[in-house]
N, C-alpha and C positions, 0 to 999 in steps of 0.2 A: 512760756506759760505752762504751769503742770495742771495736771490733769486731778480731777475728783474722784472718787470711784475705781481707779485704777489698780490702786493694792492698799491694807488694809494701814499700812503702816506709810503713808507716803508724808514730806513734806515740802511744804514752797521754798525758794530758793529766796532772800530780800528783794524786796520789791514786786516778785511774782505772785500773779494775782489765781487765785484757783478757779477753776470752770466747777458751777455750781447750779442748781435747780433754782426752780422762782422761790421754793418756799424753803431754800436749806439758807440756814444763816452762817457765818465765819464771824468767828470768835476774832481777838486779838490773838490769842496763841495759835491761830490757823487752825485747830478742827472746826469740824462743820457740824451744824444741830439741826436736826431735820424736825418740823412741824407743822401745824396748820397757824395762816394767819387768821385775823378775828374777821376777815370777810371772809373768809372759806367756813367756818364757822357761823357765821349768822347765814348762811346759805346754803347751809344742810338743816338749819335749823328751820328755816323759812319751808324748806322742800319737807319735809317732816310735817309741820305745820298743815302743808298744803294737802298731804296723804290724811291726815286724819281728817281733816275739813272734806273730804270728797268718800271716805270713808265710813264716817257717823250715819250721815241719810241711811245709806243702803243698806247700815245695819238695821236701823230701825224703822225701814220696809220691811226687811227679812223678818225682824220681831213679831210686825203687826200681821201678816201674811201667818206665821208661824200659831198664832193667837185663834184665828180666822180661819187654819186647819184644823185645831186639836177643837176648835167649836162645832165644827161639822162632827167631826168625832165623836165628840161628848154626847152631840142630839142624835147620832146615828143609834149608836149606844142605849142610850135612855129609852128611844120609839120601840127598839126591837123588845128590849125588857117588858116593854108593855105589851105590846103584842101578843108575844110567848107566853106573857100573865093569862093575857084575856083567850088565848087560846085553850092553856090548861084547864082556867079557873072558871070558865063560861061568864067569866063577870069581868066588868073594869075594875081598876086597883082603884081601891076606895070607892066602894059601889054606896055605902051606906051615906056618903054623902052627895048630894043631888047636884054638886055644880058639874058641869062641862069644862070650864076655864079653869086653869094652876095659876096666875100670874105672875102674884107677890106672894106667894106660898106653896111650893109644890110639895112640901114637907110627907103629907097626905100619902102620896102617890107612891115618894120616893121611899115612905116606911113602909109600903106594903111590899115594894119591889126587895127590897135589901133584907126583910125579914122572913121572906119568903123560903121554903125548903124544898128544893136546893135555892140559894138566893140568886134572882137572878142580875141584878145589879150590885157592883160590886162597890160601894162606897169607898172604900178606902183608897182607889181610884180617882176621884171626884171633888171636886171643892165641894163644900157645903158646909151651912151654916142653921141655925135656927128657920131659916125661910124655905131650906130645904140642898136639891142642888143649884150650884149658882154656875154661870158661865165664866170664861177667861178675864171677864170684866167686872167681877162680883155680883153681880143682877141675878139673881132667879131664871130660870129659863123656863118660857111659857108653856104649858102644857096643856093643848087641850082634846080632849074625849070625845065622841059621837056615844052616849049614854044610851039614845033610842034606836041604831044602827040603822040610819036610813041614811047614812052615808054624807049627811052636813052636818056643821056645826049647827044647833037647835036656833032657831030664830032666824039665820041667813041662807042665802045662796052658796055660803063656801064650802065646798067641797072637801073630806076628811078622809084624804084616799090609806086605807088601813085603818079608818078610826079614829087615828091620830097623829097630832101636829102638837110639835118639838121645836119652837123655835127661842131664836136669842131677841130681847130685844135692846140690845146694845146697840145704837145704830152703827159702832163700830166693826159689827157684825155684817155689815151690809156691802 
């Protein structure tokens, strides 16, 4: 029996059969062609398969998690603007209108902030649209003021520690 792999020029004697791998084939003319078969193939493909399948989720944890920080962000962002406003300016941004609440509009607030000299929010940072800034999810982000500074929002018990409260209300925020 001759041997495979030995030297690069080798050949079988008639009748001699050559020592060869599971997946190397012999021709008729005695060389050998080295490949994968179709189950070693469907079985990288299935293992492949199986990495993206355990892969995807955790990407899109990381997404929404990712979502979920740049939103603390944005409202870290937003509050201080106001603050710093209402610090300088002895007035909340947009004093001449009487609401407390931003909900579906904080347009108001955000034009006083970004128009401001020096401005202190910086739009082009920011999504927004016509309603104003909006969160990682398109929504508006709620804004709302302590206008008579007794430290609640007007009509409730909640508490407006700095004045004001910045929130998403995305429940994807939550």
């Amino acid at each position: 029996m001759c041997e495979a792999g030995r030297s690069d020029d080798w050949r079988c004697g008639e009748g001699e059969q050559a020592v060869t791998k599971e997946a190397d084939v012999v021709s008729s003319t005695g060389t050998v062609r080295r490949g994968f078969t179709l189950i070693e193939l469907l079985m990288v493909i299935v293992v492949i398969g199986v990495l993206i399948g355990i892969l995807l989720p955790a990407l899109a944890k990381a997404r929404r998690q990712a979502k979920k920080r740049q939103c603390l962000v944005e409202m870290r962002v937003i509050k201080s603007a106001i603050v710093a406003y209402h610090m300088e300016a002895r007035n909340w941004p947009d004093a001449a209108n009487t609401a407390e609440e931003y909900s579906g509009n904080n347009a108001a607030v955000v034009g006083v902030l970004t128009s401001s000299v020096p401005p202190l929010l910086d739009a082009a940072n920011l999504r927004s649209d016509s309603r104003g800034v909006l969160d990682p999810w398109m929504i508006p982000y709620r804004i709302r003021v302590d206008k008579d500074h007794d430290g609640l929002l007007k009509g409730t018990a909640d508490p407006l520690p700095d004045g004001v409260s910045v929130t998403s209300t995305s429940p994807e925020s939550q």
